[in-house]
ROKE-953434 format. One record per residue (C-alpha): residue in one letter; x, y, z. Coordinates in steps of 0.5 Angstrom, whole numbers. Layout:
# residues N
a;X;Y;Z
...
***
This chain:
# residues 470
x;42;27;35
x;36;32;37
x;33;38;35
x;37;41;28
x;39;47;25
x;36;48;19
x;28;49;18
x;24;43;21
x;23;38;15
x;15;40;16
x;16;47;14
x;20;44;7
x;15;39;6
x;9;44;7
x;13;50;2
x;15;44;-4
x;7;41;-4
x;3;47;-3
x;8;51;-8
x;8;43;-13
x;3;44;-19
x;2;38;-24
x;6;43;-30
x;12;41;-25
x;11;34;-25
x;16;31;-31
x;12;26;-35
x;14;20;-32
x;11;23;-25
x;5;25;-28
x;4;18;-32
x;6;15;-24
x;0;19;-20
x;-4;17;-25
x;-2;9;-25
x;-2;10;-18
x;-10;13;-17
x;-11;7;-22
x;-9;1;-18
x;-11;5;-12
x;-18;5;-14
x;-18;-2;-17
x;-16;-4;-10
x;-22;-2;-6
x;-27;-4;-11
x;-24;-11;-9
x;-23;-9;-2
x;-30;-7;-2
x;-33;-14;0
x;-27;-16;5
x;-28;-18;12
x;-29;-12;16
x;-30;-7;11
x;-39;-9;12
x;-37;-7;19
x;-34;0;18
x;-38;2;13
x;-45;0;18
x;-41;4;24
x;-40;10;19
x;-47;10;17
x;-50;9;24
x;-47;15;26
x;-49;19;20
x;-47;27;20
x;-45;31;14
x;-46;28;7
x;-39;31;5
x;-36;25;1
x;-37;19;-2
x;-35;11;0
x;-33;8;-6
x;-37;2;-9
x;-43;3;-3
x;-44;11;-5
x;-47;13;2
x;-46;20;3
x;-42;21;10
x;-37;26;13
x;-30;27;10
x;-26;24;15
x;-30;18;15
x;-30;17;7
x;-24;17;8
x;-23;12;13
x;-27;7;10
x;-24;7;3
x;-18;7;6
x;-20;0;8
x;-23;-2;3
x;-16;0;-3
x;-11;-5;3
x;-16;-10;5
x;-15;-15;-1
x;-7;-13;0
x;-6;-12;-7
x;-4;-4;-6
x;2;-2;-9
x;9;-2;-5
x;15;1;-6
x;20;-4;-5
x;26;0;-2
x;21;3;3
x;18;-2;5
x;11;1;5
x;5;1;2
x;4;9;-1
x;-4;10;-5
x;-8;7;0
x;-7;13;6
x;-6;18;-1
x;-12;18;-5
x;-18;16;0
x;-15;22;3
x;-14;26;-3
x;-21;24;-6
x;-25;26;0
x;-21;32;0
x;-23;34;-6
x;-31;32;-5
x;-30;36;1
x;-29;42;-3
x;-35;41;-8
x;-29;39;-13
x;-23;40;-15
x;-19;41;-22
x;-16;34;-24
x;-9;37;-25
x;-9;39;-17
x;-12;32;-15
x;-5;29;-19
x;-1;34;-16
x;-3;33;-9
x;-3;25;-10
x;5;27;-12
x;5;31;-7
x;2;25;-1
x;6;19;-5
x;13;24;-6
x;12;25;2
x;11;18;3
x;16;14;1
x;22;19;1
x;20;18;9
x;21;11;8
x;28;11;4
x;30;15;9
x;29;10;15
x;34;7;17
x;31;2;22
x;26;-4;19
x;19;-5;21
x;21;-11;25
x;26;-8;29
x;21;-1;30
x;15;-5;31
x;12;0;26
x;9;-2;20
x;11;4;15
x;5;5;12
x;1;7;16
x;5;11;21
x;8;15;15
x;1;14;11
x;-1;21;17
x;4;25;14
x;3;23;6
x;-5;23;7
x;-4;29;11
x;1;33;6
x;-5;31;-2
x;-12;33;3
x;-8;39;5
x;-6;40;-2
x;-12;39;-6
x;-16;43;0
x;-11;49;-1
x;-8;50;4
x;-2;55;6
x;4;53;8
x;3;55;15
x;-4;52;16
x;0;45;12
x;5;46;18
x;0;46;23
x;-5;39;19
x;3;36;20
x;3;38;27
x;-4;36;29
x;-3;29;26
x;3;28;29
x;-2;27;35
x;-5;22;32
x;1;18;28
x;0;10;29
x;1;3;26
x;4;-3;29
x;7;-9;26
x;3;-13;32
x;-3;-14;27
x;0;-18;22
x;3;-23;27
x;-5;-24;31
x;-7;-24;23
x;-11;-18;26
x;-17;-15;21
x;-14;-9;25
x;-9;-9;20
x;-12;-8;13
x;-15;-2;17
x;-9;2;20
x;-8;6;13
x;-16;8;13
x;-14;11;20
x;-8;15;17
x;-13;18;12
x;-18;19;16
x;-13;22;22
x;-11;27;16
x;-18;29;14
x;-20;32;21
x;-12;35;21
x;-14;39;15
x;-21;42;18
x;-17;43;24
x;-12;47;21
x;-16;50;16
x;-19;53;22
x;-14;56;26
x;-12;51;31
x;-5;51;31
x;-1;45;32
x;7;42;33
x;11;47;28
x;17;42;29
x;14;36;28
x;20;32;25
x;25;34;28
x;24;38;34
x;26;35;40
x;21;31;42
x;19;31;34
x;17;24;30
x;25;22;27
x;27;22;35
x;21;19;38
x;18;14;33
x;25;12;29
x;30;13;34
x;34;19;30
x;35;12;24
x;34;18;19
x;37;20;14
x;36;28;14
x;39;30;8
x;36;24;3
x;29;27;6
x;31;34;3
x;35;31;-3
x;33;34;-9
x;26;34;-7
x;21;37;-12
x;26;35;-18
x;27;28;-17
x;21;24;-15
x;22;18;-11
x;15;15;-12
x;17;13;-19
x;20;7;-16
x;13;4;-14
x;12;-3;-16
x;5;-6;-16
x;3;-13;-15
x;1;-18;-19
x;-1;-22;-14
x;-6;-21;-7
x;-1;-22;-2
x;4;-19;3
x;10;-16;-2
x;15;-20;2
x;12;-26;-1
x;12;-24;-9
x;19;-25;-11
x;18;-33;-8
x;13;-33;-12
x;16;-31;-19
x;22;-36;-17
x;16;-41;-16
x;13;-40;-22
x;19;-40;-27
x;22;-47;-23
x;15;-50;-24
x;16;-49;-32
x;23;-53;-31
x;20;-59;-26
x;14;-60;-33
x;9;-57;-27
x;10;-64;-23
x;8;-61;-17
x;6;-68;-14
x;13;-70;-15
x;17;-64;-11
x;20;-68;-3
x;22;-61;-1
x;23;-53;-2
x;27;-49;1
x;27;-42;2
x;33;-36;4
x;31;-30;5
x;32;-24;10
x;31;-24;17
x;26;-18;16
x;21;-23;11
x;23;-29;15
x;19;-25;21
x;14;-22;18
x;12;-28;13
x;15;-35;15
x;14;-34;23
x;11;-38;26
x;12;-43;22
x;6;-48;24
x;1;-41;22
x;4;-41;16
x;5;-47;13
x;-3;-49;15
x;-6;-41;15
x;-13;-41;18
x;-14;-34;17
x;-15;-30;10
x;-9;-25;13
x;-5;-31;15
x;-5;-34;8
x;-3;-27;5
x;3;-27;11
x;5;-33;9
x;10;-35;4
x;9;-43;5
x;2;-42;3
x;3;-38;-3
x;9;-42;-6
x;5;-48;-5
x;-1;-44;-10
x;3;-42;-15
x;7;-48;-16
x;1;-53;-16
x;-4;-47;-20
x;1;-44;-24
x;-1;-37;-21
x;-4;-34;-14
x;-10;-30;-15
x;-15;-27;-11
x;-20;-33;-10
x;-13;-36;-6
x;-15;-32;-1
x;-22;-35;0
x;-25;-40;6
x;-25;-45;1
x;-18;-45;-2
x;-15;-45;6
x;-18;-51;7
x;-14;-55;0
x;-11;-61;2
x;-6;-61;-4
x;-5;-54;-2
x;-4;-55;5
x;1;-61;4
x;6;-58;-1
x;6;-52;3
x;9;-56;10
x;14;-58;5
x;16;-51;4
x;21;-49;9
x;24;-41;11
x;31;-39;12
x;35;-33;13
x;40;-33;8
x;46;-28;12
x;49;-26;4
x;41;-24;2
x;41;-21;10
x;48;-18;8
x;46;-15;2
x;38;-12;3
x;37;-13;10
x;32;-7;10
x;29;-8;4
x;24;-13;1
x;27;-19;1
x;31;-22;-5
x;30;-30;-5
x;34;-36;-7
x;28;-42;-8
x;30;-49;-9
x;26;-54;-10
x;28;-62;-9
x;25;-68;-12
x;22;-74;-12
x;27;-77;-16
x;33;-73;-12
x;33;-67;-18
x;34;-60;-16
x;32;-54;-18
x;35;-47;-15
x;34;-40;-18
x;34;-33;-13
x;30;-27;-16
x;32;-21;-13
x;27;-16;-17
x;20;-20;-19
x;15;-18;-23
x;11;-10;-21
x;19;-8;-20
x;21;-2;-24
x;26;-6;-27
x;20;-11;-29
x;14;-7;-29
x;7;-9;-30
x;4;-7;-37
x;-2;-3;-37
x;-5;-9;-41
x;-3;-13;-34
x;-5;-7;-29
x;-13;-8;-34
x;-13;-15;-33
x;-12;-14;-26
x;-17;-8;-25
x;-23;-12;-28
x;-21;-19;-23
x;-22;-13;-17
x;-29;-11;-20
x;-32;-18;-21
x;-30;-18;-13
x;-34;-11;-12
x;-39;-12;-6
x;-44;-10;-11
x;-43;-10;-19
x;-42;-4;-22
x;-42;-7;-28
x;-37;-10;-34
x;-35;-4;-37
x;-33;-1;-30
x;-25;-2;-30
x;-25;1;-37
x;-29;6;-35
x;-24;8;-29
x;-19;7;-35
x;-23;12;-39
x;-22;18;-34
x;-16;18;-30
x;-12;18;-36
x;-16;24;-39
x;-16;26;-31
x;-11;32;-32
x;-16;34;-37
x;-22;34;-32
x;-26;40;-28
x;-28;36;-23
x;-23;29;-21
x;-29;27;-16
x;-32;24;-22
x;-27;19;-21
x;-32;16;-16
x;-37;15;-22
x;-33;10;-24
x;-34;5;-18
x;-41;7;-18
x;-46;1;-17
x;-49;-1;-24
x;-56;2;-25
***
């Protein structure tokens, strides 16, 4: 249906985040932010040597203009929304980002690139309204996405991104100060910029780890916008030709938008990834390594894997299947559940240097990865067709063995959450992978401050933590 009658979201959304402080935030939301700014930031720090970021980061250099905020890693002073743009970037490029697997969407890494430049723009800001903007960003996010009901496949949207200008724009707007009527008018602003296709997985695009840095930048130039006075559309989500309708064809549940919203936080329910690769890929991945233990890790041995799945992840990871088998590209192998398999039942783990020039051209990887063969399961289809796929693996042997074993929820799920010993290691891996060395205390540094960020004057000193070493 269009139109509504009752407030348009945006006026619900702009009161319950420009009214949210971090005192009313639960423990676990508050522990959850912090998490989230962690892992966002480890992220970037690897992403920084990625393919393409050297190219963003020459272009936002070249153009210059006001030294408002910080790149991460680099330290070049640029304009906000350009900060923004580039780290952004960086935090997707290695897709190591978290993801909430109900929503289906990656939520930090339009959120904090947008609230750090945010709170560099403003000559610093306190860690407890930095926490409460993340919350507020991260809680836009993936209640948008829990709401749809339309997946990424069918809409030809990826989540992140589209939704990620509405979060990045609610935590920059937030940790700027504005009002309710000027966050309005910020969503209102960014509606005319909202984007992000699914496109940029199947051509293996760089344009794909690229789309959650425009978000950020689209939602610092609609703050500074609205700051300003310039109005924007005031019904921006449910209006007649508003954001439900238009981009989601009214696949909404409104009232799960609004469900206890500023009370219970869905943004607990992120997962964090263990793994460098699209989520589609983890719990195959978890299934793999548990049957590796059962076949003695005879990977040699293996004549067949089979894998049932979803019709959403098969799209998006098992398609088209001679890519996937023998990827060329890094974004390839990321989107690629043959390959990742192959990698942690040979390897007994996938880590970031599979996705290297010289991993992809492993012949013992290539080989088991065209024994692996994707299909839709109809009872998984039936039971989360709009979710992160649960899988059934099998894996059959030389000998005529079999080995079966179906995960519903791996490792970095809220039921099956990453330690913080787990979440450290991690950060120390994307560090070493910094585009220049920041030193070997620098993941326990940027431990250090964002649990003592609710203590801080000034959360822009989270960027010091990535600052090059000397």
């Amino acid at each position: 249906m269009s139109g509504t009658t009752t407030e348009d979201f945006a006026a619900t959304l702009s009161r319950f985040a420009t009214r949210l402080t971090m005192n009313q935030l639960p423990p676990s939301a508050i522990l959850a932010a912090k998490a989230n700014i962690f892992d966002t930031l480890a992220c970037a720090a690897a992403g920084s040597s990625a393919a393409g970021i050297a190219e963003l980061r020459g272009l936002a250099t070249e153009w210059g203009g006001a030294p408002q905020a910080s790149t991460l890693v680099f330290g070049d002073k640029l304009p906000a929304h350009h900060a923004a743009w580039v780290n952004g970037a960086m935090a997707h490029a290695r897709d190591y980002d978290d993801t909430h697997d109900a929503a289906v969407l990656h939520a930090g890494v339009s959120v904090v690139p947008a609230a750090l430049a945010a709170a560099e723009l403003a000559g610093g800001v306190p860690g407890a309204d930095f926490i409460a903007g993340v919350a507020a960003g991260l809680e836009t996010i993936c209640r948008l996405g829990v709401a749809t009901q339309i997946g990424i496949i069918e809409s030809g949207y990826m989540y992140t991104s589209l939704f990620g200008h509405f979060a990045a724009t609610v935590a920059a707007s937030r940790v700027l100060g504005l009002n309710e009527g000027q966050m309005v008018n910020a969503l209102g602003i960014n509606y005319s910029q909202a984007a992000g296709n699914h496109q940029v997985t199947r051509d293996a695009a760089l344009t794909k780890r690229m789309q959650p840095g425009f978000a950020a930048m689209s939602a610092l130039i609609a703050a500074q916008m609205a700051q300003r006075g310039v109005r924007g559309v005031q019904n921006t989500f449910e209006g007649e030709d508003g954001f439900l309708r238009v981009y989601l064809h009214d696949r909404c549940d409104r009232a799960m938008l609004r469900a206890h919203l500023g009370e219970q936080f869905e943004f607990t329910q992120l997962s964090y990834k263990p793994y460098p690769c699209c989520r589609f890929n983890h719990p195959a991945i978890s299934a793999a390594l548990a049957l590796r233990q059962a076949i003695g890790g005879q990977s040699g041995q293996i004549r067949k894997v089979r894998v049932g799945l979803n019709h959403q992840a098969y799209e998006a990871v098992c398609t088209p299947v001679e890519v996937r088998k023998a990827p060329k590209t890094v974004v390839q192998a990321q989107f690629s559940i043959p390959y990742t398999v192959a990698a942690a039942l040979i390897d007994g783990g996938v880590r970031l240097e599979h996705f290297a020039d010289t991993s992809l051209g492993r012949e013992d990887l290539l080989s088991l990865a065209s024994k692996v063969d994707a299909s839709v399961d109809e009872e998984i289809e039936r039971q989360a067709g709009r979710n992160i796929s649960p899988v059934l693996l099998e894996i059959e042997m030389n000998d005529g063995t079999a080995h079966r074993l179906r995960v519903d929820a791996p490792l970095g799920h809220p039921s099956h959450p990453m330690s913080e010993n787990d979440f450290d290691t991690k950060a120390r891996d994307c560090m070493r992978m910094a585009a220049r060395p920041l030193g070997d205390n620098a993941a326990s540094r940027l431990r250090a401050q964002v649990n003592q960020l609710d203590k801080s004057d000034n959360a822009s000193e989270l960027i010091r933590a990535l600052a090059p070493a000397g």
